[in-house]
N, C-alpha and C positions, 0 to 999 in steps of 0.2 A: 504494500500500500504506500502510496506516496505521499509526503508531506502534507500535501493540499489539501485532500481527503480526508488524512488525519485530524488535521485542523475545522473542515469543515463538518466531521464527524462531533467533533469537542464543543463547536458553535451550539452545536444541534441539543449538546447531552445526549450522544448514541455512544457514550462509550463502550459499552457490549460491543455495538457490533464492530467497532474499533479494534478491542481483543479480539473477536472471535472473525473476524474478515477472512483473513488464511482459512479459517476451519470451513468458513461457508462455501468458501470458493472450490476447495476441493471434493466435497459432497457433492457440490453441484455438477462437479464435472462429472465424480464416479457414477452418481442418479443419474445424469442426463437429464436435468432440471432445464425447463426455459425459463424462461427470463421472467415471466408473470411466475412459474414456482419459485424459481429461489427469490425473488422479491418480496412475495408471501410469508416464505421461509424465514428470512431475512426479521422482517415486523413481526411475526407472529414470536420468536426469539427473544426480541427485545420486548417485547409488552409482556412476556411471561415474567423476562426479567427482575421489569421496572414496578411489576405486580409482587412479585416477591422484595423485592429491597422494601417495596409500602408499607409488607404485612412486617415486616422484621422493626419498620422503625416507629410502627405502629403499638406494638409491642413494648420494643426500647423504652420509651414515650409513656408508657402507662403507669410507669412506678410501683411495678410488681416485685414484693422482694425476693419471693424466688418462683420459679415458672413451672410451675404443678397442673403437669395435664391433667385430665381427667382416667386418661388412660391408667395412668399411677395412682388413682385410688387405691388403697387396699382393703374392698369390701369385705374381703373373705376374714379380714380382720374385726370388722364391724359388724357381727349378723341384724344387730339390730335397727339399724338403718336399714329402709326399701329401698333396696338398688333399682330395683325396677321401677318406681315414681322417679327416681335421681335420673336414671338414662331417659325414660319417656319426656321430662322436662327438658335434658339436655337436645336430646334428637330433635323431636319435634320443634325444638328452635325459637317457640311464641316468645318466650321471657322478650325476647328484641322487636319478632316482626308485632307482636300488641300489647308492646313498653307494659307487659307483667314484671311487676317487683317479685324480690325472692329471700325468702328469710330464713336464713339459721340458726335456729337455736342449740343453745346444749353446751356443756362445762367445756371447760378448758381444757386442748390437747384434740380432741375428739374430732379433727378434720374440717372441721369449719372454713377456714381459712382456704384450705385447698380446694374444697370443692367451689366454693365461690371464686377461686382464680379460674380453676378450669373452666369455669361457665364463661369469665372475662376473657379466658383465651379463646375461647370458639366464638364470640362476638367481634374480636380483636381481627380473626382469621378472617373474617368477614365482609371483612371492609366497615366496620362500626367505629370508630372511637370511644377509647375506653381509658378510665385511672380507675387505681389501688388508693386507697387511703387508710389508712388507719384514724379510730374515732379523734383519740385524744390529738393527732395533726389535725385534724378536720376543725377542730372548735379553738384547737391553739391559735390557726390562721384566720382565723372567720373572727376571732376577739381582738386578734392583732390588727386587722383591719380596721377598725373600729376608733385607733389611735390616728392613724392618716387618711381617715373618713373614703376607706377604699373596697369599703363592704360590700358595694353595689358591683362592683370589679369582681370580685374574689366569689360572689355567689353569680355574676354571669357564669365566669369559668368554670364551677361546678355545674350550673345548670345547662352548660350546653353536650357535656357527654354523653353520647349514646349509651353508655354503660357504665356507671358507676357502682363501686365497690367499698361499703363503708364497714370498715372491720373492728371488731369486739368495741360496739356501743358496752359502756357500763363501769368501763374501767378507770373511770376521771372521777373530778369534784366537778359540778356542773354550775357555773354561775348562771342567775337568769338573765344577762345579756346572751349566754351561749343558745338557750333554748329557743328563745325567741331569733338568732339568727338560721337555727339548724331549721325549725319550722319553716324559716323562710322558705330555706335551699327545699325543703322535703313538698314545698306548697306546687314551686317552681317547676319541679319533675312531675308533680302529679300528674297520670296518665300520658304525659310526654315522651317521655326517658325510660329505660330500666334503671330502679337503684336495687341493690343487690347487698344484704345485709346480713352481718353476724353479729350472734350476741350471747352472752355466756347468761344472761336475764331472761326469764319469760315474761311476755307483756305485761304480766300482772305485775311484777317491780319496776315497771318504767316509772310507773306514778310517781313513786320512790326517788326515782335515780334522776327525772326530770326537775320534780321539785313545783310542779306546775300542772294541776289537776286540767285545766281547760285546756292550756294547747298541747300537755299529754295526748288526753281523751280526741280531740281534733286530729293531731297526728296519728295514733293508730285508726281512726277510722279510714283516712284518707290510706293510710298504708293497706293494712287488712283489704279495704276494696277490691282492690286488683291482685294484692299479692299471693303467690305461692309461700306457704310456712311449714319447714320443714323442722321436726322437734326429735334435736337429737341427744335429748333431756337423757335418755336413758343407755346412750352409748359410752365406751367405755376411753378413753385418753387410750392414744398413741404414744406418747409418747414413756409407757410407762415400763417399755420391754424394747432393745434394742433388737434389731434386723443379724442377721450372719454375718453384714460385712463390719459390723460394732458400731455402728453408725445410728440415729436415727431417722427415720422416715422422712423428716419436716413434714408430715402434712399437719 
């Protein structure tokens, strides 16, 4: 390939086919490709490409702290979780195409975490836009807004994710400037958005942990509506037996 080509390949951002020029060209010859196939060839290569560099930085981008497929469940460790509600939500795919919430309950250890990444990664795959959050970031930032009057910023940004993931609500001191901005954000996505929720709480202690009877009560109605609740009150910590390779699980 010569110079020019080079160059006007880079203008373009085709770097692929940049690299991959030689490899095309000789295909083409061994195929005996005309000129409309390998051209086809040619774009159908780089849009696979440019489709996978998307989903990876799509990904990147989410603020997942570790990338827990779904595939790496380990059910067989959990019998008391329905695997089969968990895959029919998974498969069937609604939680995104009819912005269904999805709620985890259940102690601490017990997978929560992971299965709500996995659900993040197949909406991610997807072409969705997606973040990870943990609760106590979520309300640190949303309070710290509040000092350079940037709340209205900081709850667009959450309210515009396709898929949000708000992990182990329950675990903070809850001021009531925090409830009344989390209500916002949660007002915001209503029916819009998936938000996708853990909590080592059952609804009955939000009261509790909210500190705020009305827009508790307001908030789970508006959650419960549409959401999937899955209560994994009675399953047992992962984390409480290491795997053969001495390691744990992370889910």
């Amino acid at each position: 390939m010569d110079e020019t080509l080079k160059t006007m390949l880079k203008y373009l951002r085709l770097g692929g086919v940049a690299t991959r020029w030689d490899e095309f060209l000789a295909e083409a010859r061994q195929e005996c490709y005309s000129h409309e196939r390998l051209l086809r060839h040619v774009i159908e290569a780089e849009y696979r490409a440019k489709k996978e560099r998307a989903r990876l930085l799509r990904r990147r981008r989410a603020n997942i702290p570790e990338m827990l497929e779904i595939e790496t469940f380990p059910f067989d460790r959990q019998p008391k979780l329905d695997r089969q509600r968990v895959m029919t939500l998974y498969d069937s795919f609604e939680y995104m195409t009819k912005n269904r919430d999805l709620v985890w309950l259940g102690p601490t250890g017990c997978g929560k975490s992971g299965l709500a990444t996995g659900f993040l990664l197949q909406a991610l795959d997807r072409e969705y836009r997606g973040h990870f959050v943990s609760f106590p970031e979520l309300l640190a930032e949303l309070y710290a807004s509040l000092a350079d009057h940037s709340q209205q910023r900081v709850l667009r940004k959450y309210a515009r994710y396709d898929c949000l993931v708000i992990d182990e609500i329950g675990y903070v001191e809850i001021e009531p400037a925090h409830v009344e901005l989390f209500f916002t954000l949660m007002q915001k996505r209503h029916k819009t958005k998936t938000t996708i929720i853990t909590s080592n709480l059952g609804f009955g202690d939000w009261r509790k942990l909210l500190k705020n009877d009305h827009l508790t009560g307001a908030l789970l109605d508006r959650l419960t509506e549409t959401c999937h609740t899955i209560n994994m009150k009675d399953c047992r910590s992962l984390r409480d037996k290491l795997d053969t390779s001495g390691e744990g699980d992370g889910q």
